[in-house]
Structures are given as structure tokens and as C-alpha cells.
TORDREN-757275 format. One line per field, with one value per atom (N, C-alpha, C): residue number from 0; atom name; x, y, z. Coordinates in nm, 4 decimals. Layout:
BEGIN
pos <- NUM	...
site <- CA	...
c1 <- X	...
c2 <- Y	...
c3 <- Z	...
//
This chain:
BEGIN
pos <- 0	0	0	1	1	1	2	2	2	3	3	3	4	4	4	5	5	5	6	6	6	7	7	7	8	8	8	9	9	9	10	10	10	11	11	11	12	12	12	13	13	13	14	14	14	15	15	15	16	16	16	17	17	17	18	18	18	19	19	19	20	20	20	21	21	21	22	22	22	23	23	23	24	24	24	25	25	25	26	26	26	27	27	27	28	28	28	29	29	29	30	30	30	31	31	31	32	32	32	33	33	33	34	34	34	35	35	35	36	36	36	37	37	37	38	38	38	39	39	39	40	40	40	41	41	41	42	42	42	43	43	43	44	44	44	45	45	45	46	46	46	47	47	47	48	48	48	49	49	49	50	50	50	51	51	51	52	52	52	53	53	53	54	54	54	55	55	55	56	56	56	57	57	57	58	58	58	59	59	59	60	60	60	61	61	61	62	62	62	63	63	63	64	64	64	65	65	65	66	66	66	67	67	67	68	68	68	69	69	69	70	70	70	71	71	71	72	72	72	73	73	73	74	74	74	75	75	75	76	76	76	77	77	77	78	78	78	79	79	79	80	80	80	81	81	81	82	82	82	83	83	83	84	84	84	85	85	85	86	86	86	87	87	87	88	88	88	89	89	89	90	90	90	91	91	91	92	92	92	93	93	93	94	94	94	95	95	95	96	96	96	97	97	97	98	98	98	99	99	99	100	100	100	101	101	101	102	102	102	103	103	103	104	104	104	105	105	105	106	106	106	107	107	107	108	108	108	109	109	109	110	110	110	111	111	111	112	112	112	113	113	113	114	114	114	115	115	115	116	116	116	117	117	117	118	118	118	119	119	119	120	120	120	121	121	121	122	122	122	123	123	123	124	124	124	125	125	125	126	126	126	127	127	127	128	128	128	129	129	129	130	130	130	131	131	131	132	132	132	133	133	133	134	134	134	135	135	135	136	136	136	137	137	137	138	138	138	139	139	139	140	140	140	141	141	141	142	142	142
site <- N	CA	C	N	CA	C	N	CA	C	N	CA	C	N	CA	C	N	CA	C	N	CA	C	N	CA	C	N	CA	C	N	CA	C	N	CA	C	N	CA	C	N	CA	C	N	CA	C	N	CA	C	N	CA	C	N	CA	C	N	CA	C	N	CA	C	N	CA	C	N	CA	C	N	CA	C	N	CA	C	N	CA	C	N	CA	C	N	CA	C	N	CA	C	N	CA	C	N	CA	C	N	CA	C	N	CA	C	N	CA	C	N	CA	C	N	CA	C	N	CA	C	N	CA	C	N	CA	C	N	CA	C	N	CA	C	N	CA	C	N	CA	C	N	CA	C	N	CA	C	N	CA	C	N	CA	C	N	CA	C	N	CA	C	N	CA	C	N	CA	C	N	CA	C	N	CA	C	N	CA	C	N	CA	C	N	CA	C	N	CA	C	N	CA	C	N	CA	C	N	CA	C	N	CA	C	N	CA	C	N	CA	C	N	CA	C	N	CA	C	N	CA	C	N	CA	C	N	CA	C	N	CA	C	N	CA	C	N	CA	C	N	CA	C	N	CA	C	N	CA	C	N	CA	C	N	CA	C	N	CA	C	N	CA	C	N	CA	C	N	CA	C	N	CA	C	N	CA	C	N	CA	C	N	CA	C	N	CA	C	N	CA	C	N	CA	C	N	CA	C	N	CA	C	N	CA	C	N	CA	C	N	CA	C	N	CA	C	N	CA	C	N	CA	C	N	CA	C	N	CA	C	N	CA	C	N	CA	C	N	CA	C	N	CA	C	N	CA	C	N	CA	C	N	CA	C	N	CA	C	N	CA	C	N	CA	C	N	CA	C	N	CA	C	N	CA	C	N	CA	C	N	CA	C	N	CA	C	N	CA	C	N	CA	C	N	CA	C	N	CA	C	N	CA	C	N	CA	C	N	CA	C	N	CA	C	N	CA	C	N	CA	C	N	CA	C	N	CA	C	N	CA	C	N	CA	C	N	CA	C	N	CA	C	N	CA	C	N	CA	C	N	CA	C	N	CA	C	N	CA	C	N	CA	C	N	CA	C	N	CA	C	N	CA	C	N	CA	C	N	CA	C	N	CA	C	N	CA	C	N	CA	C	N	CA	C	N	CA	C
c1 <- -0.5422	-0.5591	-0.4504	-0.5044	-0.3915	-0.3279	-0.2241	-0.1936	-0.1909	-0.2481	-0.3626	-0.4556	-0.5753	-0.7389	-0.7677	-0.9162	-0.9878	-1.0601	-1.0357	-1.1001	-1.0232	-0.9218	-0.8034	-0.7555	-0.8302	-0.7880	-0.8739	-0.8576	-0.9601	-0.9094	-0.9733	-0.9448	-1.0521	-0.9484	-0.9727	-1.0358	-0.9387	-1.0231	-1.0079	-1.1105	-1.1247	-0.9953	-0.9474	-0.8748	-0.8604	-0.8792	-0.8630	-0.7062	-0.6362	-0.5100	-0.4458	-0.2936	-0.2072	-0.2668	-0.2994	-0.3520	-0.4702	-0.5617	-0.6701	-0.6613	-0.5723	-0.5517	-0.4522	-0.3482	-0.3024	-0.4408	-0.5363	-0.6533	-0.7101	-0.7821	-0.8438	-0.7840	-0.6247	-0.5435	-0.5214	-0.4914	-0.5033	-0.6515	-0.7618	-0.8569	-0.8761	-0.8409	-0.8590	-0.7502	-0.6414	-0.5598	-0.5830	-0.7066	-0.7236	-0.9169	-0.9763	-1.0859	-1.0607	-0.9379	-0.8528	-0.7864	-0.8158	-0.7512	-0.6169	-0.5276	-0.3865	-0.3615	-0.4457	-0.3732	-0.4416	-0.4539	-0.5900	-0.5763	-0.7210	-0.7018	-0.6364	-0.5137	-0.4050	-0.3290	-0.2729	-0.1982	-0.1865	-0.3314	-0.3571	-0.2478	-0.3126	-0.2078	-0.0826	-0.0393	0.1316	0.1778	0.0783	0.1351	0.1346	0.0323	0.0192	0.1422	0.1814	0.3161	0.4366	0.4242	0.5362	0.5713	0.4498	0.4872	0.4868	0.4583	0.4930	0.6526	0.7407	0.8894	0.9295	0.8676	0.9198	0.8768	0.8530	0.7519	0.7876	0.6635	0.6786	0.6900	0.6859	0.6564	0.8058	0.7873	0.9172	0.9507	0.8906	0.9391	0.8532	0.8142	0.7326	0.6120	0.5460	0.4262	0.3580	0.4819	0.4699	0.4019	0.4301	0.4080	0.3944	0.3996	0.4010	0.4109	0.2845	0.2998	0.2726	0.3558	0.3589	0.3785	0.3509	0.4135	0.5509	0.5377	0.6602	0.7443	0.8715	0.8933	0.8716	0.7896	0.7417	0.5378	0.5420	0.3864	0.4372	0.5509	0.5376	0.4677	0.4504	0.4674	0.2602	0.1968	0.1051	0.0434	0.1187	0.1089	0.0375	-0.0477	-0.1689	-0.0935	-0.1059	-0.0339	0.0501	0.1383	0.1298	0.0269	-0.0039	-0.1063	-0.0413	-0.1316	-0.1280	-0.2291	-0.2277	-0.3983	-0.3165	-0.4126	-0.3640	-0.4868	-0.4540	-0.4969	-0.4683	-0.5115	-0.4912	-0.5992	-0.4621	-0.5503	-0.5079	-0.5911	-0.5699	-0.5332	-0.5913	-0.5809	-0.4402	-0.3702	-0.3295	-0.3100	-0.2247	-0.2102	-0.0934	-0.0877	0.0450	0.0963	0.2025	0.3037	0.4207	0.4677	0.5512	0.6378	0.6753	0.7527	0.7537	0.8312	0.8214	0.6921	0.6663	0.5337	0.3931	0.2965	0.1724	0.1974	0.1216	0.1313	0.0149	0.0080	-0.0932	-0.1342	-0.0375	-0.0385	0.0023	-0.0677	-0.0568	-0.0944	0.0569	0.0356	0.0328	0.0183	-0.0062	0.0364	0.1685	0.2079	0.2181	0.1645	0.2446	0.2188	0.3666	0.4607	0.4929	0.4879	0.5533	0.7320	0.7883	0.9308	1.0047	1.0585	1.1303	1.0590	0.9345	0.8572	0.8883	0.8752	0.8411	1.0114	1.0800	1.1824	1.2091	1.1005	1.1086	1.0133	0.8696	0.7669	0.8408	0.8993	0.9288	0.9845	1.1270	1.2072	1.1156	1.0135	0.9348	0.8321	0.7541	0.6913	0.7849	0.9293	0.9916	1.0269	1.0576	1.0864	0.9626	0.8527	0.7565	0.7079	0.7081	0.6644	0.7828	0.8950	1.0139	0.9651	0.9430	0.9169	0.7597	0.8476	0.6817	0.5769	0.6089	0.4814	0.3943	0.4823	0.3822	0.3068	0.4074	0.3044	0.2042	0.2110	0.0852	-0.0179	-0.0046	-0.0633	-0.1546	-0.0761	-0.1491	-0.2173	-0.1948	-0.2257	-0.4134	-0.3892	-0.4981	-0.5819	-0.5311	-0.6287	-0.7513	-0.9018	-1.0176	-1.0725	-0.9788	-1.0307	-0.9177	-1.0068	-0.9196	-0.8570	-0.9432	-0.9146	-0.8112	-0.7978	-0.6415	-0.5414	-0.5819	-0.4740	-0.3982	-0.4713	-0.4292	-0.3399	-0.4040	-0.3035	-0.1862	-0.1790	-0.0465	0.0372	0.0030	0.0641	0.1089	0.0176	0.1194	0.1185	0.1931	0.2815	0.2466	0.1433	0.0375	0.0625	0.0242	0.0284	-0.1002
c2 <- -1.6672	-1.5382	-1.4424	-1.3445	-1.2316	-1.1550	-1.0966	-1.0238	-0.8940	-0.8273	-0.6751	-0.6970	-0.6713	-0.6521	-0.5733	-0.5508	-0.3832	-0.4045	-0.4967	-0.4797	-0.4504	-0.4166	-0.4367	-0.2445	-0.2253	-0.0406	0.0430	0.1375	0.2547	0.3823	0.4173	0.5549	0.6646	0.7741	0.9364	0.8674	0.8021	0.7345	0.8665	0.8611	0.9135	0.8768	0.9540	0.8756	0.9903	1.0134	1.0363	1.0827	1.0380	0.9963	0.8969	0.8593	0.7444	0.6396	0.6216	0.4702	0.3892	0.5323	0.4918	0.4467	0.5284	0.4661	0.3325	0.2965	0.1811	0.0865	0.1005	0.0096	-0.0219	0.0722	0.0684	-0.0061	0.0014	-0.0838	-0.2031	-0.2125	-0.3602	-0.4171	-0.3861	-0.4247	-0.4808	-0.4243	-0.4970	-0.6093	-0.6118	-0.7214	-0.8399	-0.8069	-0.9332	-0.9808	-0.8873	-0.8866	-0.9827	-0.9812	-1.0565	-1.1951	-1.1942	-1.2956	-1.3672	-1.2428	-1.2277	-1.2673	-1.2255	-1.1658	-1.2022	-1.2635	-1.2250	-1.0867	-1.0505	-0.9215	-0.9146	-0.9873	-0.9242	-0.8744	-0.8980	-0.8168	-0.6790	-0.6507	-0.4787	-0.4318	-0.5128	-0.4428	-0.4765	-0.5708	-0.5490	-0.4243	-0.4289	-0.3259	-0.1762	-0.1778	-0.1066	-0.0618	-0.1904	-0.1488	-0.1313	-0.1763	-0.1454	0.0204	0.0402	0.2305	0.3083	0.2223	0.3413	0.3147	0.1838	0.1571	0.2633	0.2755	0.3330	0.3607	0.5068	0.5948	0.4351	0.4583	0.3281	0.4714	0.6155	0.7047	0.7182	0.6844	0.6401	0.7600	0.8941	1.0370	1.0318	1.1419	1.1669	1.1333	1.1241	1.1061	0.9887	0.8531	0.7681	0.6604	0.5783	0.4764	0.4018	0.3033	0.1337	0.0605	0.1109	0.0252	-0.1495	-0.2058	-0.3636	-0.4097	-0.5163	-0.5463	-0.5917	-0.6066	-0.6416	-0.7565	-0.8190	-0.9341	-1.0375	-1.0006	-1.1499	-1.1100	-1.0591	-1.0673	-1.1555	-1.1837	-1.2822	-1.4110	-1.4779	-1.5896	-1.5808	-1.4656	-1.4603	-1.4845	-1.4457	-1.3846	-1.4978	-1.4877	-1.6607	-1.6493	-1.5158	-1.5104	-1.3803	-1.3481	-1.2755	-1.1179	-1.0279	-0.9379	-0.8078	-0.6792	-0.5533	-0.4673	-0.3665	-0.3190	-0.1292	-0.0704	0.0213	0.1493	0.2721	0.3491	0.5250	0.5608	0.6805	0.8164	0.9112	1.0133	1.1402	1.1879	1.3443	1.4020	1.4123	1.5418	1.5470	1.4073	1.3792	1.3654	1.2478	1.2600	1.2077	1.2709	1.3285	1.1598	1.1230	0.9981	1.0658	1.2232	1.2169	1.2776	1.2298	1.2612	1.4708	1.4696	1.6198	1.6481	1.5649	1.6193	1.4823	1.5660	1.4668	1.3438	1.2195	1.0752	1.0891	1.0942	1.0673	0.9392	0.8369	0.7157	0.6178	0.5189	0.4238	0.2556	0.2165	0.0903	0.0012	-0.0932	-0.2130	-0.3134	-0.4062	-0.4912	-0.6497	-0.7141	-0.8397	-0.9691	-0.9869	-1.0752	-1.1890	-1.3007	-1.4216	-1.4668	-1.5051	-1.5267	-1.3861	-1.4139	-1.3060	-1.2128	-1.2314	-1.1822	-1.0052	-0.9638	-0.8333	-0.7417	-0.7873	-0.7326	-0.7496	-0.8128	-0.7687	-0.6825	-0.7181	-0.5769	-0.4633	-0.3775	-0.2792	-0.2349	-0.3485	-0.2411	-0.2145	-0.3504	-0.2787	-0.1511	-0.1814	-0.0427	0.1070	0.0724	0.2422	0.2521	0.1898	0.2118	0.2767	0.2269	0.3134	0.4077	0.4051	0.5500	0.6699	0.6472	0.7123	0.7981	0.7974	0.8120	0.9564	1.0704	1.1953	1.1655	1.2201	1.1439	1.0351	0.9138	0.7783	0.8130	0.8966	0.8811	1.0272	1.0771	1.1803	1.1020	1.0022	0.9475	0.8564	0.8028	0.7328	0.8044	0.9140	0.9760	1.0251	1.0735	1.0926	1.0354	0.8993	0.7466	0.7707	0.7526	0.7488	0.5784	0.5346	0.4073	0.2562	0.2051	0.1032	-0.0335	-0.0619	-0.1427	-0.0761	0.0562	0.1136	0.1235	0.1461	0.1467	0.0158	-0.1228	-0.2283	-0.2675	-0.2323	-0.2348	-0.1644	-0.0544	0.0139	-0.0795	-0.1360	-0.1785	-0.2982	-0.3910	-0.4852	-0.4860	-0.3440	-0.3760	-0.2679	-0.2496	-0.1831	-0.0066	0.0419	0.2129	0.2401
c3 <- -0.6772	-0.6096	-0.6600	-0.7329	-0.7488	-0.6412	-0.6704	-0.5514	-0.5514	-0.6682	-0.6503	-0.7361	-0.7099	-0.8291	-0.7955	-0.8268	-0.8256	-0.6471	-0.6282	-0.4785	-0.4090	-0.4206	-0.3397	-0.3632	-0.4247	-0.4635	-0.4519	-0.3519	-0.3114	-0.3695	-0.4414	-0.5746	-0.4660	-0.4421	-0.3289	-0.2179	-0.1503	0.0134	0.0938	0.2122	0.2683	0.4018	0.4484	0.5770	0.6714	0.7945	0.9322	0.9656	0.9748	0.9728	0.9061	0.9446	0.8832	0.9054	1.0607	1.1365	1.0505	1.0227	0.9712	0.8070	0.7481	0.5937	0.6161	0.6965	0.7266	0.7995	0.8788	0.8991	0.7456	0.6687	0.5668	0.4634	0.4157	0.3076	0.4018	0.5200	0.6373	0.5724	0.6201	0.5926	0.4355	0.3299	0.1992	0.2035	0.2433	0.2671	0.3479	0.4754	0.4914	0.4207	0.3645	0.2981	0.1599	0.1226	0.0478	0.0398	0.1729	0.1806	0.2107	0.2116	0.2207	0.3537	0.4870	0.6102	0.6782	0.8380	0.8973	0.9698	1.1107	1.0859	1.2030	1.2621	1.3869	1.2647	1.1833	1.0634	1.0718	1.0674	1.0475	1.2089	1.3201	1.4729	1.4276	1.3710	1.3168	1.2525	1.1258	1.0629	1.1026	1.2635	1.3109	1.4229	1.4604	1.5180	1.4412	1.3375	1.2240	1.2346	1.1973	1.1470	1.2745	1.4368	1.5387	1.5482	1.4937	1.5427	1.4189	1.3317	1.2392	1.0571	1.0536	0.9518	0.8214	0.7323	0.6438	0.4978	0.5645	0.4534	0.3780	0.2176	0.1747	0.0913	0.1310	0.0465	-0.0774	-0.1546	-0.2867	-0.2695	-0.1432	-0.1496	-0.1672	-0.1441	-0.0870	0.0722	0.1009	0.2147	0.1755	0.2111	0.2365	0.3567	0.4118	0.5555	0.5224	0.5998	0.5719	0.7711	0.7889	0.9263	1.0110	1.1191	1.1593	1.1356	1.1176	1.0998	1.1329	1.2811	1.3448	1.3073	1.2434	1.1421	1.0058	0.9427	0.8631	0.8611	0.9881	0.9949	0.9832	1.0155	0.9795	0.8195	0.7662	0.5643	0.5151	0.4437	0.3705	0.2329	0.2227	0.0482	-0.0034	-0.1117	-0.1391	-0.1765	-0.1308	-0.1444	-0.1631	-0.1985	-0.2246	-0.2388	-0.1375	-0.1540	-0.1845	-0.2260	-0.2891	-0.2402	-0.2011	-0.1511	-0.2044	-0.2709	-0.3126	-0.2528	-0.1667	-0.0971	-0.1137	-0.2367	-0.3282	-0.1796	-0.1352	-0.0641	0.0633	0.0920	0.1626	0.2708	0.3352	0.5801	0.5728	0.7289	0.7311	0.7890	0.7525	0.7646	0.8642	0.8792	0.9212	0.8811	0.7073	0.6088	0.6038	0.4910	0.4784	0.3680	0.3190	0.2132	0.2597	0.2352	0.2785	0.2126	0.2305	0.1943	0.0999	-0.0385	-0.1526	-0.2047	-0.2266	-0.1826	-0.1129	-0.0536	-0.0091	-0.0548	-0.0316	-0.0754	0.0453	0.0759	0.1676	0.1167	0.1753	0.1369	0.2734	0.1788	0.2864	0.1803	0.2244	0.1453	0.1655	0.1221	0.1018	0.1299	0.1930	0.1516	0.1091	-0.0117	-0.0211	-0.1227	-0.1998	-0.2711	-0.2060	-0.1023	-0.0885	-0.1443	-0.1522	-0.2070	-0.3297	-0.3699	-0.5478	-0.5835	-0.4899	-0.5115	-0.4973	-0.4066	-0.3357	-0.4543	-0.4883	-0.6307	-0.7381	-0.7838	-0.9026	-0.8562	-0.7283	-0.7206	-0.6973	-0.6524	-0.6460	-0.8193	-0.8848	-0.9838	-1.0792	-1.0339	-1.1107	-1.0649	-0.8960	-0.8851	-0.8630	-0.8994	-0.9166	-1.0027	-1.1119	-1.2135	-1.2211	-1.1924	-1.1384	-1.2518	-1.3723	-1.4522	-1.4135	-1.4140	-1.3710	-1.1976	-1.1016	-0.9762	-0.9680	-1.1000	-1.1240	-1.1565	-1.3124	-1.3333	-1.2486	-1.1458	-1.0500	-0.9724	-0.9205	-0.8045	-0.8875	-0.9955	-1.0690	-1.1742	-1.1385	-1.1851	-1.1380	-1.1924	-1.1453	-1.1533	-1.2371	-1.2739	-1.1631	-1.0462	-0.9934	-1.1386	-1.2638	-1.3817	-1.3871	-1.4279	-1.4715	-1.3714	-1.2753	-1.1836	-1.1710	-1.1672	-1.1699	-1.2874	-1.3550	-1.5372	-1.5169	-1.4799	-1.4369	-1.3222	-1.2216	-1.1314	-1.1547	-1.2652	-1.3592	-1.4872	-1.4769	-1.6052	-1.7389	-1.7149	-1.8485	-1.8111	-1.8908	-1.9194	-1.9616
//
């Protein structure tokens, strides 16, 4: 089981609000296999203790620490919303990633994903990916 594919990535989702793009990337995470679906209410209480919006048009809602003990596998579901919702932050949330992690796995995702979307080129590039194949290629590793 990988821990992002093309099922796992929704290219211009539609979303309601935060809750609802955190349900929708919840939902491919446990559609996946990663999570079951009390996960999604973790990660749902995650982001009311506190915004998961990490600035630049970022998020990463993941769950609470006592949602670990839930986790089946490493996973990552990926959510991109042109138009953006609001997280909170000072600029709309364009993407969203969804994480839940293994052990200590999520603190090595986190640095490789800020490190690439640090980077404004690469989170243009992403933000205006049409293709979930490419997006995945970008997210390991590929350009």
C-alpha cells in the first residue's frame, strides 16, 4: 500500500468549508485504507483545538494524539482548492494535505512536504496540476 496514489488526490475539489475539505481528504484516507472513519472526528477535533492552516496556502489537518492509536498505515490524501476556504489563516487554504502517520513517520513527511511547498514555483505548480499522475510524481520526488 502506498502512502499517496491517484485515488488519494482530488484536483479543484469542491468544498463548503474547512470541515468539509478535512471530511473529503478524511474520507480518501480511510477509502484507503489508512484510517477508519472515527479518524475523520479526530481530525475533526484536531483543527477546532487548533488551525492545522500552516501559512502560503497551506493545511494539513491530521488528528489528535490519542487518534494515533487508530492509524492502519502510513497515508496522504491530497486536495487542491483553486478557488480557496477559509482555515482561519490570513490567506485562503489552496491546498490541502491529510496526513496520518505511523510512529514517527509524520515528522519526516511534514519536513519533506514544507520543503517543497516552500518553494512558490513548486506550490504554483501544484496548485495548477490538472493531472492527479503528476501530482503524485511531484509528491515523490519527480518534477
Amino acid at each position: 500500500m502506498t502512502m499517496l496514489s491517484v485515488d488519494k488526490v482530488k484536483i479543484h475539489a469542491k468544498v463548503t468549508d474547512k470541515y468539509d475539505a478535512i471530511k473529503q481528504a478524511g474520507q480518501m484516507l480511510v477509502d484507503g485504507g489508512h484510517v477508519p472513519p472515527q479518524y475523520i472526528e479526530k481530525m475533526i477535533e484536531r483543527e477546532e483545538l487548533l488551525s492545522t492552516d500552516l501559512g502560503g496556502g497551506l493545511a494539513m489537518p491530521h488528528g489528535t494524539n490519542e487518534a494515533k492509536a487508530l492509524i492502519q498505515s502510513t497515508g496522504m490524501a491530497i486536495l487542491t482548492i483553486p478557488e480557496g476556504v477559509d482555515f482561519g489563516g490570513e490567506e485562503p487554504v489552496k491546498l490541502v494535505i491529510a496526513l496520518a502517520a505511523l510512529g514517527d513517520d509524520h515528522m519526516e513527511i511534514l519536513t519533506n512536504v514544507a520543503s517543497l511547498v516552500s518553494d512558490e514555483n513548486e506550490l504554483e505548480q501544484i496548485l495548477n496540476e490538472t493531472s492527479a499522475e503528476k501530482l503524485v510524481s511531484i509528491f515523490h520526488g519527480g518534477s
